[in-house]
MARKEDO-193252 format. One line per field, with one value per residue: x, y, z of N, C-alpha, C in turn. Coordinates in Angstrom, 3 decimals. Example, Ala and Ser with C-alpha at 12.3 -4.5 7.8 and 13.67 -1.06 7.14 Angstrom:
! residues 2
n_x	13.190|12.850
n_y	-5.690|-2.250
n_z	7.800|7.080
ca_x	12.300|13.670
ca_y	-4.500|-1.060
ca_z	7.800|7.140
c_x	13.200|12.900
c_y	-3.300|0.030
c_z	7.800|7.870
This chain:
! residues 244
n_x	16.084|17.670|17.747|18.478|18.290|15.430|14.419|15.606|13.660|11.541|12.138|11.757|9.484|7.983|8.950|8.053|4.902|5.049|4.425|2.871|-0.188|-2.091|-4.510|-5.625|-7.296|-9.443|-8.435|-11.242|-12.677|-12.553|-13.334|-16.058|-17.662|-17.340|-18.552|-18.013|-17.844|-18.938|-17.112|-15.670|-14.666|-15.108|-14.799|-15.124|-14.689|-15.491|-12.571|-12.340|-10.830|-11.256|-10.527|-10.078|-11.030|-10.187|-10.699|-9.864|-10.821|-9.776|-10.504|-7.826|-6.016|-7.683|-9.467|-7.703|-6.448|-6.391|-5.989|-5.393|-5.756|-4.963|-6.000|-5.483|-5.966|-2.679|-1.401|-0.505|-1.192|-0.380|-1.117|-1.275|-3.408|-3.868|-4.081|-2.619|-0.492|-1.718|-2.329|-4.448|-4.012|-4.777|-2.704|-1.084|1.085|2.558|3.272|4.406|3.554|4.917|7.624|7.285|6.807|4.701|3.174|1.175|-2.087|-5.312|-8.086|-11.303|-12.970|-14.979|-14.704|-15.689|-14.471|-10.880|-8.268|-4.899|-2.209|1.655|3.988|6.586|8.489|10.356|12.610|13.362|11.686|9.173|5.385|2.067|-0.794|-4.692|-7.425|-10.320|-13.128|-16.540|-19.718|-22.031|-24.366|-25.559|-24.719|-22.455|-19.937|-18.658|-14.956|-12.578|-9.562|-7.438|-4.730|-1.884|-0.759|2.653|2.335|0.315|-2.400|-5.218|-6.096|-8.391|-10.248|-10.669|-8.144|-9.201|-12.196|-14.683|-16.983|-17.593|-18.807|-19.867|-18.298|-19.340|-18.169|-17.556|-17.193|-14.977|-12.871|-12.541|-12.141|-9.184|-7.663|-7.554|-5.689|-3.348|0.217|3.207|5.511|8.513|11.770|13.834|15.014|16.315|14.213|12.284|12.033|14.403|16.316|16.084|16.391|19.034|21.200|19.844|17.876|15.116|14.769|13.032|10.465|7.061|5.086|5.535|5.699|6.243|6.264|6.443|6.735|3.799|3.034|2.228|3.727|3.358|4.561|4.510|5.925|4.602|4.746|4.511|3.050|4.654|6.551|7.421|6.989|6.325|4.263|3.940|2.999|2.781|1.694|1.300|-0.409|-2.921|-1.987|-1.408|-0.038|0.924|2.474|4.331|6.914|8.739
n_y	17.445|14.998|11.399|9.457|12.331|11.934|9.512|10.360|11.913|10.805|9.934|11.616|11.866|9.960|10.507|12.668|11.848|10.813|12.762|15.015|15.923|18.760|20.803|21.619|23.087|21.379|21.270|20.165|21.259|24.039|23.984|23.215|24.929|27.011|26.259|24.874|21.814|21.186|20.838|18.455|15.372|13.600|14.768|14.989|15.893|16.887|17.577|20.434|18.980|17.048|15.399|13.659|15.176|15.383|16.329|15.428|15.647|14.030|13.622|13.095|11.914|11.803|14.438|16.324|17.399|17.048|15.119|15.966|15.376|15.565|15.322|15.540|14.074|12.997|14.392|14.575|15.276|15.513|16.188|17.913|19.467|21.460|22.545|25.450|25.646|27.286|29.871|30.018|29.894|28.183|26.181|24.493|21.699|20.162|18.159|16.904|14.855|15.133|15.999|19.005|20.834|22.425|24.678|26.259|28.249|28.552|30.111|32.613|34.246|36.889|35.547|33.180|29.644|30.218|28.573|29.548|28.952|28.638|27.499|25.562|24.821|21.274|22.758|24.723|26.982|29.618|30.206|31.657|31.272|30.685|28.995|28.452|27.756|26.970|26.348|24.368|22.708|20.186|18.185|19.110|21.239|23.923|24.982|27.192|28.086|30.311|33.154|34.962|37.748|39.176|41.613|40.007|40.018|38.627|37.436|38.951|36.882|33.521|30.935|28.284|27.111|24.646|22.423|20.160|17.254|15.405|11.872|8.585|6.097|3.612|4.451|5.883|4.389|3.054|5.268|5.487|3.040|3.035|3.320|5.212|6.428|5.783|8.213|8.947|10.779|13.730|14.390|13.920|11.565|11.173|8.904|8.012|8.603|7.193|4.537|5.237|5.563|2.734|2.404|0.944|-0.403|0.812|1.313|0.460|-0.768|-1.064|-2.384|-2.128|-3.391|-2.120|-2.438|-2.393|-0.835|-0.272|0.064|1.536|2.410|3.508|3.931|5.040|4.773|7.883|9.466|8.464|7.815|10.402|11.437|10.499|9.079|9.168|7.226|7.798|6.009|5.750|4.650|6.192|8.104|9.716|10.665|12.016|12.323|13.958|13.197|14.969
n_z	-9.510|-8.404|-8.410|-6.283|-3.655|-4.611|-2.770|-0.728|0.089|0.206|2.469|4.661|4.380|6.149|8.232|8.833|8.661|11.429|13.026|15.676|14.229|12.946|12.660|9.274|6.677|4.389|0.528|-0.680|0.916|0.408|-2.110|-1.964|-0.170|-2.155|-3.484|-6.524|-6.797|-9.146|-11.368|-10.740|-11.901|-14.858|-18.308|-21.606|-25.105|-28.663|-31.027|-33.543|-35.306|-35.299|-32.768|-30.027|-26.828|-23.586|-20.325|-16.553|-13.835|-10.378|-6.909|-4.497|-1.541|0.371|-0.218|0.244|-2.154|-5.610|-8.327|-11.586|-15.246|-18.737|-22.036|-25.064|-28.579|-29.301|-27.310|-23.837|-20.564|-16.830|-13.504|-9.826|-7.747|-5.719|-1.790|-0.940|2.196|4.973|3.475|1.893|-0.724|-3.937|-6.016|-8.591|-9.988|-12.825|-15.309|-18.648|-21.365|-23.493|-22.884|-21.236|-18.655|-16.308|-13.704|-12.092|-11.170|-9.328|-9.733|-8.361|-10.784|-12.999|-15.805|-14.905|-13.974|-12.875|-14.339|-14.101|-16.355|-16.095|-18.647|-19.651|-22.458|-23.606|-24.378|-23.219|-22.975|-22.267|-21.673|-21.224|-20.023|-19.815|-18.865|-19.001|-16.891|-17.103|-15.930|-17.483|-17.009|-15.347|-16.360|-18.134|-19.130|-20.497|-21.765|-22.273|-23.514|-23.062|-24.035|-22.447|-22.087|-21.822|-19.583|-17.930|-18.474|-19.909|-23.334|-25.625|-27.211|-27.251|-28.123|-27.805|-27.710|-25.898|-25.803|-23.380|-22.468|-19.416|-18.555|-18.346|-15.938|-17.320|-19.909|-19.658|-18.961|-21.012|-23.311|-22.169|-23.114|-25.362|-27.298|-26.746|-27.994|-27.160|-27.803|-30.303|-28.647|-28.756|-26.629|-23.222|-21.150|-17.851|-17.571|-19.683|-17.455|-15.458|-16.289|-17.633|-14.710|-13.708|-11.778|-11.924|-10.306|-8.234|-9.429|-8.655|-6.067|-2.986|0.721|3.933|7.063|10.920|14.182|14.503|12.657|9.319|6.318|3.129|-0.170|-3.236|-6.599|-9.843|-13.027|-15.346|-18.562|-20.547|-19.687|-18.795|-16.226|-12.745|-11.016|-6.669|-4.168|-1.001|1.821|5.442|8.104|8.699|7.482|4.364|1.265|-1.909|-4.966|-7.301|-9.711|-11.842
ca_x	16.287|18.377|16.780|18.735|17.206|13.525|14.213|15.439|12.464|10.508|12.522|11.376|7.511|8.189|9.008|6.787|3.541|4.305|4.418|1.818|-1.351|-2.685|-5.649|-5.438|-8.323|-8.764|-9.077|-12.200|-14.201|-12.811|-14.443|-17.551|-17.782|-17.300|-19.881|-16.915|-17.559|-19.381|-15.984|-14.874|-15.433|-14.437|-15.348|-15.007|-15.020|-14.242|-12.078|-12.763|-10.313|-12.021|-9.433|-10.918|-10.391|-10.620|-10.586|-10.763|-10.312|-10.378|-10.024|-6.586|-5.709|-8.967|-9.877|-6.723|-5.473|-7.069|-5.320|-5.809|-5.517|-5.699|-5.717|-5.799|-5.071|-1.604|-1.071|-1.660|-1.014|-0.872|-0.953|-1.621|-3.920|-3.102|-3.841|-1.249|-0.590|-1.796|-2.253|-5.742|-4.014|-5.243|-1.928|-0.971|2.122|2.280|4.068|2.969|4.244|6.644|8.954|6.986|6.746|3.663|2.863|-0.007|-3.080|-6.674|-9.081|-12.018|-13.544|-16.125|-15.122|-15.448|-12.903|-10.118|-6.858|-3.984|-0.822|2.633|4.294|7.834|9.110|11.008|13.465|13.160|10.737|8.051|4.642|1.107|-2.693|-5.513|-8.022|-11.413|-14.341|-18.122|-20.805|-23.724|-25.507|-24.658|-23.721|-22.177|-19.521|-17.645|-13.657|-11.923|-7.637|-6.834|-3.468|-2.064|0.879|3.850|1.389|-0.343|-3.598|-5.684|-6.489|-9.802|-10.423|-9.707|-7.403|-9.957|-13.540|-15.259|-18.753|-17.736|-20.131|-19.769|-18.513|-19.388|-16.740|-17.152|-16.532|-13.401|-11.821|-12.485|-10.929|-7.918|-7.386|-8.014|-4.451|-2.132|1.258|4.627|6.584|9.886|11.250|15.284|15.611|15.962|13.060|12.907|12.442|15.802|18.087|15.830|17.146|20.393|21.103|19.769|16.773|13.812|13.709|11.874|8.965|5.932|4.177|6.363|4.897|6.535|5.473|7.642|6.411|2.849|2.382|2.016|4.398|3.412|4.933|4.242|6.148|4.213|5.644|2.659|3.182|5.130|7.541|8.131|6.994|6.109|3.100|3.793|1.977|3.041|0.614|1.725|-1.530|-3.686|-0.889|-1.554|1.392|0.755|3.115|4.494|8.242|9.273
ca_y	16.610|13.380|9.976|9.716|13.195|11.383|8.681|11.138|13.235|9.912|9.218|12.733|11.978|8.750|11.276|13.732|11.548|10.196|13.688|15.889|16.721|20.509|21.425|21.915|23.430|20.653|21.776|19.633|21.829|25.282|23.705|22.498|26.060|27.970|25.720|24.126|20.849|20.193|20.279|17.222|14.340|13.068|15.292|14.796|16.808|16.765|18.925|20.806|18.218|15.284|14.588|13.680|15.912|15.059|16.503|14.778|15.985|13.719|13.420|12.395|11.941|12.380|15.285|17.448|17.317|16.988|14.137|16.523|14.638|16.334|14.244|16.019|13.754|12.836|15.190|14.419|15.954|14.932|17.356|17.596|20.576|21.700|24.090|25.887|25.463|28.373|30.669|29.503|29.447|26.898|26.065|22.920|21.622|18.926|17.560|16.350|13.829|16.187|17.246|20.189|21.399|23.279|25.438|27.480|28.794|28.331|31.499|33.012|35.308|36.722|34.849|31.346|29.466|30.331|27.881|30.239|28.053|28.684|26.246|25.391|22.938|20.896|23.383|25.934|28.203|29.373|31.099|31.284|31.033|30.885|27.672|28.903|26.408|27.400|24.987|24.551|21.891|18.753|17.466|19.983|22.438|24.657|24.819|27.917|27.951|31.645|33.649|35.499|38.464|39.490|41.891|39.574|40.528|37.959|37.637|38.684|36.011|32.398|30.338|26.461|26.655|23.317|22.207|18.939|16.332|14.285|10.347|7.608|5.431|2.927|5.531|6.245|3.290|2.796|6.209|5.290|1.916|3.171|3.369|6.368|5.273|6.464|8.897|9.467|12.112|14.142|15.104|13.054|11.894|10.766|7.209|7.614|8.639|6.174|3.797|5.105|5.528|1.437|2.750|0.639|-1.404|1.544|0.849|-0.950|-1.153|-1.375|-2.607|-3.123|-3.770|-2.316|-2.264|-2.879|-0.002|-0.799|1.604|1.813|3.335|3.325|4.854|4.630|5.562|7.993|10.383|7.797|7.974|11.671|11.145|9.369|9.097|8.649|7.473|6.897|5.519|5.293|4.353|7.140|9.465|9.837|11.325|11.731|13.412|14.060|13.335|15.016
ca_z	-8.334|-8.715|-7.842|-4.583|-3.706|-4.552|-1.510|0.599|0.263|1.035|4.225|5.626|4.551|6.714|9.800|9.270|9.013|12.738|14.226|15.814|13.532|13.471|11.857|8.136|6.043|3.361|-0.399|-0.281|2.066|0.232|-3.121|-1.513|0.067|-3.275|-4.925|-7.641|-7.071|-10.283|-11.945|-10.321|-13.155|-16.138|-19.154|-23.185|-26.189|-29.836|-31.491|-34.904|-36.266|-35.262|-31.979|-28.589|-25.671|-22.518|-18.850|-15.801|-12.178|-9.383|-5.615|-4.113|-0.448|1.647|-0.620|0.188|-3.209|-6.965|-9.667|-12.971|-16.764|-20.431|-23.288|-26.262|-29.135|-28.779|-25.972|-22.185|-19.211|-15.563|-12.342|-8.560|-7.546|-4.129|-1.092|-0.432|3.686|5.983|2.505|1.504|-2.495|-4.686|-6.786|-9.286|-10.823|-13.819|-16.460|-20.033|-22.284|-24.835|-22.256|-20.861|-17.252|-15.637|-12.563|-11.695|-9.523|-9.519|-8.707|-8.976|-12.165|-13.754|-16.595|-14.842|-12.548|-14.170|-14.126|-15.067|-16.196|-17.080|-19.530|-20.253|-23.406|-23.228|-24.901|-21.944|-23.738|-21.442|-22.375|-19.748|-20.969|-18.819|-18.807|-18.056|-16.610|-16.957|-15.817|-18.149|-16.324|-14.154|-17.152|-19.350|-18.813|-21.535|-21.014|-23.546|-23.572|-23.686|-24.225|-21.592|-22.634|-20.424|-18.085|-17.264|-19.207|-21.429|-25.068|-25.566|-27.933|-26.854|-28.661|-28.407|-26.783|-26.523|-25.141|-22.632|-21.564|-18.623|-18.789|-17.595|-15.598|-18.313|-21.305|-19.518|-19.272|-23.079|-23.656|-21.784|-23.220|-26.935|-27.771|-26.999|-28.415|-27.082|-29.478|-30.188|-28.228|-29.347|-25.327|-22.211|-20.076|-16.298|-17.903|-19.615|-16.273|-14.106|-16.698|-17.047|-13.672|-13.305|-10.727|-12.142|-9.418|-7.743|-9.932|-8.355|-4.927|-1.736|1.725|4.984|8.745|12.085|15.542|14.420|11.749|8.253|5.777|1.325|-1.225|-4.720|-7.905|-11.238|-14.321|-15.861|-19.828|-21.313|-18.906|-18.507|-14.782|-12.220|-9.392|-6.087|-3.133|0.521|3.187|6.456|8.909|7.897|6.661|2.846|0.701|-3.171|-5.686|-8.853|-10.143|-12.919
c_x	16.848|17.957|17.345|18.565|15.757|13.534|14.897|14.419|11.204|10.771|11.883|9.817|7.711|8.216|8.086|5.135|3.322|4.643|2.479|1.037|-2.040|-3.755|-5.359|-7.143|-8.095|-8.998|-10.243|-13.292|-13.570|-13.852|-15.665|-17.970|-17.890|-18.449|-18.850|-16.992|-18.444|-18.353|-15.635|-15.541|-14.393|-14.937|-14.583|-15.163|-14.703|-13.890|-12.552|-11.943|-10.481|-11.069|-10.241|-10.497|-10.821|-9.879|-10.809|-10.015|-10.823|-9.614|-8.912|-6.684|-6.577|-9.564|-8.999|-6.034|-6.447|-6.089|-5.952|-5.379|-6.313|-5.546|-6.345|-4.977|-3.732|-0.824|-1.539|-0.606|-1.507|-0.423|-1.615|-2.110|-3.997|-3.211|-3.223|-1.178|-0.828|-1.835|-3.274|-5.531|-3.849|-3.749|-1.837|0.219|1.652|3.364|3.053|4.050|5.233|7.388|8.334|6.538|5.539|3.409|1.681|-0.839|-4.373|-7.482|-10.089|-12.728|-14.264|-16.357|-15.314|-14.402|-12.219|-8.779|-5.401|-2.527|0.534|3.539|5.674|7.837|10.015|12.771|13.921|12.511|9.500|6.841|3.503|0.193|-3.482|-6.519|-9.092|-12.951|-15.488|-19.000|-21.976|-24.565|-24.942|-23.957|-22.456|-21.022|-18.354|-15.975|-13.058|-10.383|-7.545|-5.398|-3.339|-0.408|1.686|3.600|0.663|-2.301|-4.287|-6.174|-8.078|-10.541|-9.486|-9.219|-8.854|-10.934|-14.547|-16.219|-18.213|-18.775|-19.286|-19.508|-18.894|-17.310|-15.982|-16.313|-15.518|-12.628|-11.585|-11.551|-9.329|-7.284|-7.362|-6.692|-3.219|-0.776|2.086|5.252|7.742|10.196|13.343|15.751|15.395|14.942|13.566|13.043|13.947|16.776|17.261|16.372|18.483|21.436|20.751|18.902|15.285|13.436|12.878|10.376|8.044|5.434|5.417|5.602|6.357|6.016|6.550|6.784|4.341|2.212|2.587|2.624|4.096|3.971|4.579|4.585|5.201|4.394|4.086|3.638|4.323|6.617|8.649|8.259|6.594|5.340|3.718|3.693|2.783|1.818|1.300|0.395|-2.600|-3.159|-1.544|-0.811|0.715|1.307|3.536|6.459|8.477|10.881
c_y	15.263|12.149|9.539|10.597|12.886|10.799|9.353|11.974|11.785|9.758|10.490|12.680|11.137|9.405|12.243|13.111|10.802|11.151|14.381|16.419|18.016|20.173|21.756|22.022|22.229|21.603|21.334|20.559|23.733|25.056|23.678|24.385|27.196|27.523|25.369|22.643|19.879|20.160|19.330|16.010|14.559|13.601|15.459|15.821|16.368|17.701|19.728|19.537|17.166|14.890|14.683|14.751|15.827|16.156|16.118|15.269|15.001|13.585|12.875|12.860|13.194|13.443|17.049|17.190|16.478|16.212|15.382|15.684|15.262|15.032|15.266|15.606|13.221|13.275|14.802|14.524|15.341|15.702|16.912|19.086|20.758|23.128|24.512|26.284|26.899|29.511|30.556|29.434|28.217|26.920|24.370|22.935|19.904|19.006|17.409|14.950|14.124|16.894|18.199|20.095|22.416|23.939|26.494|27.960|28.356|29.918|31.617|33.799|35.753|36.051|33.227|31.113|29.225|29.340|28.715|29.106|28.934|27.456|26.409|24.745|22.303|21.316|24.704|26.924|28.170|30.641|30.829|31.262|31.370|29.838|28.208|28.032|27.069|26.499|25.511|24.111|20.839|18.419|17.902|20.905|22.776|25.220|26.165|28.512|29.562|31.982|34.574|36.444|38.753|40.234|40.964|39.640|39.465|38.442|38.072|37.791|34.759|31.938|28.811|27.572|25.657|23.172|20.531|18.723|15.183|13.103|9.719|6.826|4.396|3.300|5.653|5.465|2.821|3.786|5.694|4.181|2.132|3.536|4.626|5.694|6.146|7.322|9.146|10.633|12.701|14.875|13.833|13.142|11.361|9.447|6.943|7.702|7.824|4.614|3.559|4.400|3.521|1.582|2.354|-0.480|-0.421|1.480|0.091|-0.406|-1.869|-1.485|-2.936|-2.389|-3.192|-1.448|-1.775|-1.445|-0.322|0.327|1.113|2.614|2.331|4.084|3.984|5.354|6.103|9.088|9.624|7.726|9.338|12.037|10.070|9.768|8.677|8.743|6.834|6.842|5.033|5.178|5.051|8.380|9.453|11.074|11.253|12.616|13.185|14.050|13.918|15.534
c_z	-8.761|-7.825|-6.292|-3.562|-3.169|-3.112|-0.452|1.425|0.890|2.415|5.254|5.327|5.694|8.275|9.669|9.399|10.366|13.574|14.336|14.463|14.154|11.870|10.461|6.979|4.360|2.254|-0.792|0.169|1.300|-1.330|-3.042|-1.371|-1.391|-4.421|-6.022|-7.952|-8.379|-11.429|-11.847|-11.293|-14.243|-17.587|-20.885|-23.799|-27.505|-30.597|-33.042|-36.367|-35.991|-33.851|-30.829|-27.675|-24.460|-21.238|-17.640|-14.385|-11.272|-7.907|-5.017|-2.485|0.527|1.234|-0.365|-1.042|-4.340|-7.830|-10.773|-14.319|-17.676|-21.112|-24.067|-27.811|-29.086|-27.686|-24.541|-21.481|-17.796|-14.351|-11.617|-8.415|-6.244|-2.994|-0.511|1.981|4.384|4.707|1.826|-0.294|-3.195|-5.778|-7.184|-9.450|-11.220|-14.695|-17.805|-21.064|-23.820|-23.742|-21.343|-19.269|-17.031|-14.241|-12.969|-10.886|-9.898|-8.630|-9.439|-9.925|-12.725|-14.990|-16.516|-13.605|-13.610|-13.428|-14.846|-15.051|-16.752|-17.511|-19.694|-20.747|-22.428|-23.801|-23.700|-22.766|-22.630|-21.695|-21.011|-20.902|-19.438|-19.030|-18.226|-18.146|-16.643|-16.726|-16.575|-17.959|-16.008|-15.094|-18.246|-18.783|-20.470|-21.030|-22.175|-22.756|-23.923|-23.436|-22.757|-22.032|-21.656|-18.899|-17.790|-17.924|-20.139|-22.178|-24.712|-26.163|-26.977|-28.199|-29.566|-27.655|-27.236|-25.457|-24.770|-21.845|-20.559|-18.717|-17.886|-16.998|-16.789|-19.380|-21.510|-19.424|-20.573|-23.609|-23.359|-22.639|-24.865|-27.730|-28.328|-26.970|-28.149|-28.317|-29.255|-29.978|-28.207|-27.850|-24.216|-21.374|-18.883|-16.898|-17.890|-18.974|-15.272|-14.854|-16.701|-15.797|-12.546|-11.669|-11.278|-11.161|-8.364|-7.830|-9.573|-6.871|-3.849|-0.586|2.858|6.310|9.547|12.875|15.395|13.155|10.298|6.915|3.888|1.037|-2.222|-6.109|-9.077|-12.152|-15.283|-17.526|-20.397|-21.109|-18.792|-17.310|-14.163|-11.200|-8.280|-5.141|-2.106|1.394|4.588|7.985|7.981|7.325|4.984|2.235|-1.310|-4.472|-6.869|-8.995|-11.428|-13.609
């Protein structure tokens, strides 16, 4: 999609959040209902090689829609988890900070709630897994990364499985702040054609007023500028997406 594209796609949120509202089942109330919501949180680990790992799911726009973040080590990931309209399917899409592209689903399993993804580089190479959640107690849940082959079938063996504990809010702002450092990267990101291109005055917090309603936007540059967040508010409209 090309950055003139992006603000077209805003000008049609802009009309669609002052038409008629219909009923929409949030993803909120199918979580609550399934009993899931002790996923929602901010959860740690460490790896066999000493590297942090983090997971954190939280609430976006009124509880129709999940913020997702990995950090693993130099790696991190950022996705929107989403119910698909009139289709009751739980689907995501994300980015990560090497280039790579994500899509997937969320369902239920006997081995857990399973997150199945598929992955593209940033080379176009694309492979799936399966991400499977277990709760061990309010505070505790076990997360294990498995393989997934061309049927469709997983590994029987996972790949990682790690025993996460719960953070605090504090914890997490320490995590965050603890110094993940840009890397050099031999392919273009969105940074470099919103640079190119001479589109950084997009960047930041937009506000304006007409005929007494109150209109936001907000791009933020998130994976080291492989994407970008962003939020429209128009009264009680709430808009929240992913550029990559």
């Amino acid at each position: 999609m090309h950055l003139r594209s992006v603000s077209l796609a805003v000008a049609v949120l802009v009309v669609v959040c002052v038409a008629p509202l219909t009923a929409q089942e949030r993803l909120g109330d199918l979580v609550a209902q399934g009993g899931y919501d002790w996923v929602i949180g901010r959860w740690a680990a460490t790896t066999d090689q000493g590297e942090k790992a983090e997971f954190r799911y939280d609430w976006a726009c009124d509880k129709h829609a999940i913020l997702a973040e990995t950090m693993i080590g130099g790696f991190k990931y950022e996705g929107i988890i989403m119910l698909s309209p009139g289709g009751g399917d739980v689907l995501d899409v994300g980015a990560d900070n090497r280039g790579g592209m994500w899509k997937g689903s969320w369902s239920e399993d006997p081995a857990g709630l399973v997150h199945r993804v598929e992955y593209t580089n940033a080379e176009g190479d694309a492979r799936k897994g399966d991400i499977v959640h277990n709760r061990v107690d309010a505070n505790t849940i076990a997360i294990a990364v498995y393989g997934v082959d061309s049927g469709g079938s997983r590994d029987a063996e996972p790949w990682t499985k790690l025993t996460y504990k719960r953070q605090t809010a504090s914890a997490t702002a320490a995590a965050s702040s603890s110094g993940q450092t840009s890397s050099s990267a031999d392919y273009q990101t969105l940074g470099d054609m919103v640079s190119q291109g001479g589109y950084e005055w997009l960047i930041g917090k937009w506000t304006a007023t007409k005929d007494g309603r109150t209109y936001r936007l907000e791009h933020t540059p998130i994976l080291d500028k492989h994407a970008a967040l962003v939020r429209v508010e128009v009264g009680d409209f709430k808009y929240c997406g992913i550029v990559t």
